[in-house]
C-alpha positions in Angstrom: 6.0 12.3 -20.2 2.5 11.7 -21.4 2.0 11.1 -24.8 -0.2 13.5 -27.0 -2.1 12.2 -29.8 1.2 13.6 -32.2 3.1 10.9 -30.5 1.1 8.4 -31.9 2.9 6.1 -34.7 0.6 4.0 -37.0 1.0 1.0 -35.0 0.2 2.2 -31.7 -2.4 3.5 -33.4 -3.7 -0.1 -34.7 -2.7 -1.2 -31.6 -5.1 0.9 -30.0 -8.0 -0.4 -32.2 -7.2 -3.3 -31.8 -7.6 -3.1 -27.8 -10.8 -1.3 -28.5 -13.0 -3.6 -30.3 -16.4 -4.8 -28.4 -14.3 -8.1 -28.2 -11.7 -6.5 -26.4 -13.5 -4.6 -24.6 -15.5 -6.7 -23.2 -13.3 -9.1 -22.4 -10.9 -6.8 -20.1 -14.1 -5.3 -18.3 -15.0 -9.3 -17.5 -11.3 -9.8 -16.2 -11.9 -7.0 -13.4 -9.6 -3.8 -11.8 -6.5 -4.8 -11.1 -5.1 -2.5 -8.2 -1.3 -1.5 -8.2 0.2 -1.5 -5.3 2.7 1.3 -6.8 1.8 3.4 -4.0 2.2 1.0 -0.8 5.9 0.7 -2.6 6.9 4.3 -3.1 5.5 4.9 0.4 7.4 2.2 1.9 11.0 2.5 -0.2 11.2 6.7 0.0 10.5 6.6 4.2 13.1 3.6 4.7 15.7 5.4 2.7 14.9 8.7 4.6 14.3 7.5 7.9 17.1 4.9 7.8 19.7 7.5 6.8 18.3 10.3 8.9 19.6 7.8 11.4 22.8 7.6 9.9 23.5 11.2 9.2 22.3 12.2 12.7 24.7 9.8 14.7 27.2 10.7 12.3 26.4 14.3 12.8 26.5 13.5 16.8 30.3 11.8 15.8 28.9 9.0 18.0 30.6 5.1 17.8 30.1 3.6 14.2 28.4 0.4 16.0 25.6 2.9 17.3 24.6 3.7 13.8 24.2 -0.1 12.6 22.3 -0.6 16.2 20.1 1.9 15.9 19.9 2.1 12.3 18.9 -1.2 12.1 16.1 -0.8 15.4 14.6 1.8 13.3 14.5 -0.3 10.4 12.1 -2.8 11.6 10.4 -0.9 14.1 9.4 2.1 11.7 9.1 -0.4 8.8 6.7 -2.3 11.0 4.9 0.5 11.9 4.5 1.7 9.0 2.9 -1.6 7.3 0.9 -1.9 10.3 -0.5 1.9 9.6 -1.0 1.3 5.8 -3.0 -2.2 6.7 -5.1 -0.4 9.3 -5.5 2.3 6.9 -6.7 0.9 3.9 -8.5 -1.6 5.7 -10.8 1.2 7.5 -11.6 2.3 3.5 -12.9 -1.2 3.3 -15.3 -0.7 6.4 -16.2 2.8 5.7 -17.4 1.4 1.9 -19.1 -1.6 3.2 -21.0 0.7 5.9 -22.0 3.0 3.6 -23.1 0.5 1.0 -25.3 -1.2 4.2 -26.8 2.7 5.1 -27.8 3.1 1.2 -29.6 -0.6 1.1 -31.6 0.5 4.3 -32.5 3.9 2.7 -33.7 2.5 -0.2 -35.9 -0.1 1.5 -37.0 2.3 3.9 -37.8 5.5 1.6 -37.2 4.7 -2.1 -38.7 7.5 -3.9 -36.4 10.0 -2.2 -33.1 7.5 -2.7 -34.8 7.8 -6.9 -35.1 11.5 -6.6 -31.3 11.6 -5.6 -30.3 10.1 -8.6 -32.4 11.9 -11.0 -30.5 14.9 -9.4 -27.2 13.4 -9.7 -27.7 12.6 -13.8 -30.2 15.8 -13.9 -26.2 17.6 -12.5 -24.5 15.6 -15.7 -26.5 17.5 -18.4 -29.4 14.4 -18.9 -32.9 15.9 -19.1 -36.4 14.8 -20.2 -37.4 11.1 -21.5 -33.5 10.5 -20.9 -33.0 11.1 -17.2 -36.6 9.5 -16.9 -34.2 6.3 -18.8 -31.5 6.7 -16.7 -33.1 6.7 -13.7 -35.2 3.4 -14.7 -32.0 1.7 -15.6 -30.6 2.3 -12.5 -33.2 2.1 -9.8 -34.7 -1.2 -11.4 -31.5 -3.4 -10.4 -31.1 -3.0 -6.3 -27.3 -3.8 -7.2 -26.7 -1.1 -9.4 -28.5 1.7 -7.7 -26.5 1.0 -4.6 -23.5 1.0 -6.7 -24.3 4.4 -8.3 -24.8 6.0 -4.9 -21.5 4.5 -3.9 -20.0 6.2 -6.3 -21.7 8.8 -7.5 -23.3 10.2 -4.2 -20.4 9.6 -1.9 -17.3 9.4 -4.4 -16.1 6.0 -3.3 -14.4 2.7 -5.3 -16.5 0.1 -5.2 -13.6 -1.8 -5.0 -10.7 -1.2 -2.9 -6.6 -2.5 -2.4 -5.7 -5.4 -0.8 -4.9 -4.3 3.2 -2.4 -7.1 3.2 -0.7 -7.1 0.1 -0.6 -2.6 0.7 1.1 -3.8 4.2 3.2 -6.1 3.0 4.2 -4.4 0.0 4.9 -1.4 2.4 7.2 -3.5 4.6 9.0 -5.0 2.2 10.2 -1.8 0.1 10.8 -0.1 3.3 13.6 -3.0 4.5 14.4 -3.8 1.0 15.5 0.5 0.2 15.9 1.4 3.7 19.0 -1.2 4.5 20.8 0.4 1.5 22.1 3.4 3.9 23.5 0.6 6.2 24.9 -1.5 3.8 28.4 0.3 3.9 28.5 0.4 7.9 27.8 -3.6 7.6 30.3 -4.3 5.0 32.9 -2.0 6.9 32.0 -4.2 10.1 32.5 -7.2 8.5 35.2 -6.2 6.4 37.2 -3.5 8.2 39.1 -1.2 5.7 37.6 -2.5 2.8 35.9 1.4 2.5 38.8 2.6 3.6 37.9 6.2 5.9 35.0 6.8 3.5 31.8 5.0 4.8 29.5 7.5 5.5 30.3 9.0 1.6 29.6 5.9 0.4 26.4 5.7 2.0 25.7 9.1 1.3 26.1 8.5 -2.5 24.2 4.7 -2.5 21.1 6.4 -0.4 21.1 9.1 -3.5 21.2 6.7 -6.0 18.3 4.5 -4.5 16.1 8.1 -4.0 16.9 8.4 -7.8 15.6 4.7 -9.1 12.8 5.2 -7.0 11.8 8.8 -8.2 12.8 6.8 -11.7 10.4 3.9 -11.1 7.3 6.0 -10.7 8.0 7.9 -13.6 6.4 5.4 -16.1 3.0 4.8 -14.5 2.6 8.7 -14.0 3.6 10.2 -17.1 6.5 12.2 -15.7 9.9 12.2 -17.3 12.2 9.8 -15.3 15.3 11.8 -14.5 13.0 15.0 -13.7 10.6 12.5 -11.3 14.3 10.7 -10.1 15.8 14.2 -9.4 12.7 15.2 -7.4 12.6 12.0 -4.9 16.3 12.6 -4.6 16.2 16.6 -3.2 13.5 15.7 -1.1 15.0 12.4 0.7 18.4 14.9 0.8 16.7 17.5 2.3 15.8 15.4 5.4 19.3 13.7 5.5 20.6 17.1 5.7 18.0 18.4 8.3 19.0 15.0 10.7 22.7 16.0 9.8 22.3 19.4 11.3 20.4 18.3 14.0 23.2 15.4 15.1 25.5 17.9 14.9 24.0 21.0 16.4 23.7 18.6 19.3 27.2 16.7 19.5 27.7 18.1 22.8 25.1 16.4 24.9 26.5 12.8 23.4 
């Protein structure tokens, strides 16, 4: 949950002043963003474990040979898996291109007609509440570093990051959570191939039951860096990845007879 300032205990507190002197201060600024890749993971983990047991729970469904479930289960894993990283690369990369094209546009406006690129940020800050001698400040600061007054229309003007995720590391990140999560739903079928009986006649409930659990650490693991309670955040992931088991459940068996 997100802390309110009751929350706070006298050290966290001193901790906080601590992390707020001009020091301190300055010194993270300096040190740069650093971009989580929190999202590229949760993307990645929740659509293996759905898509890889949708498999599961469909042929299952269909009541078709156990071996088609690994086969196919595990053709979906890399396929969609690769996909999908492929997607999230392309993605994020085209939010690279789109920022370093619209940083080019801005440079070439304000070469070409400066005084109307000025008068669009005097009506951006004028929009913030500054007036008089101070927007007349603001808009000096700015528009005297070429740097800077790109940067503000970036972000001001067109709402963009001036700095954006790694495409590779999102892709990878993507690919790897996806096999990592989505092989959990076929880690029963595996051990029961290369360990007949070990399950005894309840594979697909084990894999029910392990898929669930993994839609719950994940729901769990994004708790903390969103400020949601972890068993309400765990529960969530978990009725939505069970909904589409169920819905590729009905669907295998709704069409068991064309098998």
């Amino acid at each position: 949950m997100t802390p309110t300032l009751a929350d706070l205990t006298p050290d966290a507190r001193a901790q906080l002043r601590r992390e707020h002197t001009p020091q301190a201060i300055e010194d993270r600024l300096s040190a740069g963003m650093k971009h989580s890749y929190l999202r590229d993971f949760i993307y990645g983990a929740i659509d293996g474990a759905v898509t890889t047991f949708a498999v599961v729970a469909g042929v299952v469904g269909a009541q078709l040979a156990v071996g088609i479930v690994i086969i196919l289960g595990l053709g979906n894993l890399f396929a969609d898996g690769f996909s999908m990283a492929i997607s999230n690369y392309l993605g994020t990369r085209a939010e690279h291109q789109v920022r370093r094209r619209t940083r080019r546009t801005e440079e070439l406006h304000i070469k070409a007609i400066p005084e109307g690129e000025r008068e669009e940020i005097r009506q951006l800050f004028k929009g913030k509440g500054f007036s008089g001698e101070q927007l007349d400040m603001v808009v000096e600061v700015i528009t005297s570093d070429p740097k800077r007054w790109v940067d503000t229309m970036l972000t001001e003007e067109h709402g963009l990051p001036l700095e954006g995720v790694s495409p590779w590391r999102a892709g990878w990140t993507t690919f790897i959570a996806f096999l990592v999560i989505g092989f959990i739903p076929l880690l029963p079928y595996v051990t029961d191939l290369l360990a007949p009986g070990v399950l005894g006649g309840g594979v697909f409930a084990c894999s029910a039951a392990m898929t669930g659990l993994a839609f719950f650490i994940v729901g769990a693991i994004k708790a903390p860096f969103v400020g949601e309670s972890w068993w309400r955040s765990g529960v969530e992931t978990l009725l939505i990845g069970g909904a589409a088991a169920a819905m590729a459940y009905g669907i295998g068996a709704a069409l068991r007879g064309l098998a």
